[in-house]
N, C-alpha and C positions, 0 to 999 in steps of 0.2 A: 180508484183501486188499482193497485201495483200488480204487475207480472206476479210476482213474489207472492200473493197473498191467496193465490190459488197454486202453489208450485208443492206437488207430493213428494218433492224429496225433503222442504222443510217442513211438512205434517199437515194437516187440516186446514181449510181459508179461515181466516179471524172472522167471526161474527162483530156484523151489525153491532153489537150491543147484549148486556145480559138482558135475562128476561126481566129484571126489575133494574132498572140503570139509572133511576133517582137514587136509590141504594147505594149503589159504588159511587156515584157524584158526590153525594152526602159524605162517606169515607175518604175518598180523594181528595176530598176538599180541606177535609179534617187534618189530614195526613200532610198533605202540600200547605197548609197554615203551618204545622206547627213546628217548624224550625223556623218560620219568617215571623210566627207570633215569639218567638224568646226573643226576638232583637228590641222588640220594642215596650212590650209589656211593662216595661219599668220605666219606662220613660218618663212618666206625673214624678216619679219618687229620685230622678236625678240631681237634681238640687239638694234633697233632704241625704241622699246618698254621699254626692259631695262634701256634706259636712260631715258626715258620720267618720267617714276614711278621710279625713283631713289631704283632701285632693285639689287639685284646683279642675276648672270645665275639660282643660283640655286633657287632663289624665284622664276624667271621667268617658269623655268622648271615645279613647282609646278602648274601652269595655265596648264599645258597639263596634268601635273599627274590627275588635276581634275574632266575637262572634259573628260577621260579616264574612271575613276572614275563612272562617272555621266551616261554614255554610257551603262555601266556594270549594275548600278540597276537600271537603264531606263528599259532595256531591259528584267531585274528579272521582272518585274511589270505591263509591259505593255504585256507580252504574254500570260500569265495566263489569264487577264480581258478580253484580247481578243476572246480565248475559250470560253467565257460566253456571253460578249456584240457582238461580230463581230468583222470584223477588221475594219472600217469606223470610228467608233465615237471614239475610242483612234487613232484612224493613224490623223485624222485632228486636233485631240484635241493636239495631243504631234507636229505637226505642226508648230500651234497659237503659244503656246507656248515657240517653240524654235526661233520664229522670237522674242516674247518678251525677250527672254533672251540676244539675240546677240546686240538687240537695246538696254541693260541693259550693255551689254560687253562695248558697243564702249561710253559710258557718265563715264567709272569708272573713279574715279580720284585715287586711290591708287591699288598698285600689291595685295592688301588683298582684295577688294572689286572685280578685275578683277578673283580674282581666288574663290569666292563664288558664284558671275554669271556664269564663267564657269562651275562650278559644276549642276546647274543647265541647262543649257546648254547639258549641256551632256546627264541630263536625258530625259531632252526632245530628241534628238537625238535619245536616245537608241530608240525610240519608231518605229518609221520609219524601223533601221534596224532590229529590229526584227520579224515585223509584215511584213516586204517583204519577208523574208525568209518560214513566217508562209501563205503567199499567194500562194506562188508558190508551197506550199506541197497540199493546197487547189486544185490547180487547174488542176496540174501536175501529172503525176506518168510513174513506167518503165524507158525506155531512156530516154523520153521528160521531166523527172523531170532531169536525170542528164545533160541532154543538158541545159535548161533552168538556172538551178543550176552553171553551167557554165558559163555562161554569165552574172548573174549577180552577182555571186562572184568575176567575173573580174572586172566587176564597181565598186564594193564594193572596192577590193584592187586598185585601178587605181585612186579611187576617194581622197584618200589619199596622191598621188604621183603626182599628176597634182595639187590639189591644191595647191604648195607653187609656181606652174609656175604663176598658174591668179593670186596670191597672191604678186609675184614679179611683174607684169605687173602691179594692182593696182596701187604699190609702185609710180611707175611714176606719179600717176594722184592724189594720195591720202596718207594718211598715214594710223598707224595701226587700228583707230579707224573707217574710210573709210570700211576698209576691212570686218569687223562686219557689218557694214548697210547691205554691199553686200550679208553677208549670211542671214540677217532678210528679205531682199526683194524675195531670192530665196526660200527660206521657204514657202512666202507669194504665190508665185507664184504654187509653188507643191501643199499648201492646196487646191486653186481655182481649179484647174486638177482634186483631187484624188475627192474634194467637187461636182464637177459639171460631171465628167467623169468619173469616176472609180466607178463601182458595188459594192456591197456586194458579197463577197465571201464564206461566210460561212453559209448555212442556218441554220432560228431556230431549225432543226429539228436533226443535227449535233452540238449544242454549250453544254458548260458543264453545271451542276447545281453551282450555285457561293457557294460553299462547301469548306471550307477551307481544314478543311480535305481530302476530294479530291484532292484538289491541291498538300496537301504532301505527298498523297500515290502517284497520280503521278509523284514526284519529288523521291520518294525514289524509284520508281520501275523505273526513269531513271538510277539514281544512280548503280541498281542493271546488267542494261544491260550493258555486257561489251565490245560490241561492238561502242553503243553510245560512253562509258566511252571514252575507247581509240582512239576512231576518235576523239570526242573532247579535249582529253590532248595533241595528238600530234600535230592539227592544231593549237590550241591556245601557245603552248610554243616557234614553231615556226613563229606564232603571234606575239607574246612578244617579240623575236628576231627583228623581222619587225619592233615592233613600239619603242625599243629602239634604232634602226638606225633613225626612221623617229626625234625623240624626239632630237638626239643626234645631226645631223647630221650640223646642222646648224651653232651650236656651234664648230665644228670640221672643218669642210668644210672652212667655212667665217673668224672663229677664229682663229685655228691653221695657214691653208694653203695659206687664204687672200685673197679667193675667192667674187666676189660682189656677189650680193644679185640677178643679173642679169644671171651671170655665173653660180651659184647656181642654178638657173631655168632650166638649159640648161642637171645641170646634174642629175636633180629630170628628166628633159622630157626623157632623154638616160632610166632611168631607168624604166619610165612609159610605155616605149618600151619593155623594156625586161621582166616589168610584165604581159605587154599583151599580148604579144606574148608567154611565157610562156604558160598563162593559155589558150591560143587559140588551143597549143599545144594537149590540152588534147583530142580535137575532133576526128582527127586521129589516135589518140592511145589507145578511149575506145575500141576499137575491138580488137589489142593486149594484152594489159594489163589491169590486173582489177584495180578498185579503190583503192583499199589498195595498191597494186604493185604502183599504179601512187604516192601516198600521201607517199609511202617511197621512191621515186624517188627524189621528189619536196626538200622532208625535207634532204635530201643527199645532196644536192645542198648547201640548205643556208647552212650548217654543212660548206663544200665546202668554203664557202664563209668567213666563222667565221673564220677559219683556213690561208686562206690571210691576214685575217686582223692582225691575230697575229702572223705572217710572218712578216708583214709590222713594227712590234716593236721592230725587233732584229736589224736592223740597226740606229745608232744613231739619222739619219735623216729619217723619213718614207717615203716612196719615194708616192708621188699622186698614180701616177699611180697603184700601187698595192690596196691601199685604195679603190679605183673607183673602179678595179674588184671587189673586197671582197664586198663592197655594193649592186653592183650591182645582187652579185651572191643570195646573200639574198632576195634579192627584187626579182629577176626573179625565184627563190627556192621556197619561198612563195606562187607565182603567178601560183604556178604548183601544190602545195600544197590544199592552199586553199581551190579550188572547191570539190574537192576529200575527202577533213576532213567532210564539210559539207553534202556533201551528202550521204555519210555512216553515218552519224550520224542523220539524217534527215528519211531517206528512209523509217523508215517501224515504224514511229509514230504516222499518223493515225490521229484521233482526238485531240491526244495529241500536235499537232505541237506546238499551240503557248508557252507550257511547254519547250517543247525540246529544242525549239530558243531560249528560254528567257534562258536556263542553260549552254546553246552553247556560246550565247552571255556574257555571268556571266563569262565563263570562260575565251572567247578569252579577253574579258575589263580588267575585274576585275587581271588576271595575266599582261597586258601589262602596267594597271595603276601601281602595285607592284616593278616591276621592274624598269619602269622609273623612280618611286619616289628614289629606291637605288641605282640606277647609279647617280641622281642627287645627293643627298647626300652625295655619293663617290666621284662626281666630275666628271663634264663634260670634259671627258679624252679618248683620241681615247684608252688607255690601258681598260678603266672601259668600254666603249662599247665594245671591240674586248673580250676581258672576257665576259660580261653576251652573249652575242651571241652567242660565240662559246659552252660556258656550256648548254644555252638554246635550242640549237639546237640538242647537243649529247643527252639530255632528249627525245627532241623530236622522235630522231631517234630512239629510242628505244622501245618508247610507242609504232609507227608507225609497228615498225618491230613484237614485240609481236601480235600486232594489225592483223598482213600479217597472219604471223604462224595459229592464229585461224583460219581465215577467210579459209585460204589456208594449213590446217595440213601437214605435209610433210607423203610421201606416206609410208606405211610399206612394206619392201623389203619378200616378203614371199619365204616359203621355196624353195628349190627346190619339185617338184614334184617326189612323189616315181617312179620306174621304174616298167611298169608293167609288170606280169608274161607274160613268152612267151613261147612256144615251141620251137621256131627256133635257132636255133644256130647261124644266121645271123645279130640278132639286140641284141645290146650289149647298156646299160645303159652310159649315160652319165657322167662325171668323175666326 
């Protein structure tokens, strides 16, 4: 706990935790999924989409690059106003919003039209997960912020990977325009919750002046902490890693290997498994290991993972099987990762939270939208995934490892100690 969080000219110390704080985890979680669940949710029905809008992949691809996109300055935007208004009137407002956007998704009649509404889409989304991340610094601190942090980073990355399961169950009852109603009505339903149950979490007496310049001395004196810095470069590139498997995956999986759109769900849910559990991991092992230790564990993994998959290219025919680890190892890498990037990078911003998130968030979008766009472009190819992965993850592992060294300097071995004078002729100095 920070100087700050006992300081009476910015109001009261944050509590531990609400009196029911499975409750708000439960909401956060909801909240921080559900811009990361529009990216993928359609993902079973991108093939059948492609035909629908006479597209080819790589246009298709372009509809997640955008929403990716959208998520990234959603989240520039919406954390900053937060500081200043609260988090209530942009968390319902970017809500509304993003139901309007999805029920704009599912009327498009052309791939250019579907991928201008996803861009907005996304920005609406970014709202939600930055302002949950910006909640739980509010409310949170100590363990109970990395605990909490934890669980909802888990939903956060789970929400991603379970979506193309409901997204393939749709499938049977609906097509891919079906699938957009469904996220405009879950939208609707989270505004009524957050509108009718959920508090205000930031009082007037903690919010910023709406100073723009404040905003970019706070943005440059994130810029300047290099601790922030590298917890957020390492979680977001092995981000970018992640969501170029999520982006790719479909195309590789259903295209290459001729998987349905059914058995594809079967092996997003294996891996939704191995992200939870992953990140469930970490509970256990904050007493062992610290945060930095766990976040260079995690990103070892997907590296781990990148490294299968470009195993799996040196034989003529790429065997599934190897593919499936290698994905897998990413996703559960990640899922280990994650909670650990953000809350080193979170922990000791104070006031400034919804800054923080909003540049946390800038980074993990804004680099995963980059990248999808140039593997599209390159070409929906298990070689152009197993390449940016495994590059994206050696980055990571390095930010991560620099990141450790600070945190944890390695000790300086000191001298020996002189010998000290003696009379006795029976104690004789060390060699």
């Amino acid at each position: 706990m920070t100087a700050d969080d006992h300081n009476p000219a910015t109001g009261p110390p944050r509590r531990a935790g609400p009196v029911h704080p499975g409750h708000w985890v439960t909401l956060l979680g909801a909240l921080a999924a559900m811009g990361a669940v529009s990216l993928n949710t359609y993902l079973p029905a991108l093939p059948q989409l492609t035909a629908d809008l006479h597209a080819t992949p790589a246009q298709t691809q372009l509809t997640v690059t955008a929403c990716m996109l959208g998520l990234a300055v959603g989240q520039l935007i919406a954390g900053p106003i937060s500081d200043r208004t609260g988090r209530r009137p942009p968390l319902i407002t970017g809500l509304l919003a993003f139901a309007a956007m999805s029920v704009l998704c599912a009327a498009s009649g052309s791939i250019e039209l579907l991928t201008g509404w996803r861009l907005g889409q996304g920005i609406a989304g970014g709202v939600s997960i930055v302002l949950s991340r910006a909640i739980v610094r509010d409310l949170f601190v100590g363990d109970a912020l990395v605990r909490v942090f934890a669980s909802v980073m888990i939903v956060l990355g789970a929400g991603p990977i379970l979506a193309p399961i409901v997204g393939a169950q749709l499938l049977i009852f609906t097509d891919w325009r079906g699938t957009f109603l469904a996220l405009a009505a879950l939208a609707l339903v989270l505004a009524a919750i957050v509108a009718l149950w959920m508090p205000e979490t930031l009082p007037h007496n903690q919010r910023r002046t709406a100073d723009k310049s404040r905003v970019r001395t706070e943005f440059h004196s994130l810029a300047k902490d290099s601790t922030f810095v590298l917890s957020t470069v390492g979680s977001s590139l092995a981000g970018a890693a992640f969501f170029v498997y999520l982006a790719a995956s479909s195309f590789i999986l259903q295209g290459i290997f001729g998987l349905s759109p059914q058995l594809f769900s079967v092996v997003f849910a294996v891996n939704a498994v191995g992200f939870i559990a992953a990140g469930q991991a970490n509970r256990p092992l904050m007493t062992t290991f610290s945060a930095a230790t766990r976040l260079l564990l995690g990103v070892a993994a997907c590296l781990a993972g990148g490294l299968l998959l470009i195993a799996a290219l040196l034989p003529t025919d790429p065997p599934l099987p190897v593919v499936l680890v290698g994905f897998l190892a990413v996703t559960a890498g990640y899922g280990f990762a994650s909670p650990n990037g953000a809350t080193l990078a979170m922990s000791d911003q104070q006031s400034r939270a919804g800054s923080a998130a909003a540049l946390f968030g800038l980074a993990q979008y804004g680099m995963g939208a980059v990248l999808v766009a140039l593997g599209g472009l390159a070409g929906v190819y298990l070689s152009t995934a197993a390449c940016l992965i495994t590059g994206l993850t050696t980055a990571a592992l390095l930010s991560a490892t620099m990141l450790r060294r600070r945190i944890h300097p390695p000790r300086r071995q000191l001298p020996p100690a002189p010998c000290p004078p003696t009379d006795s002729d029976q104690i004789h100095c060390p060699a």
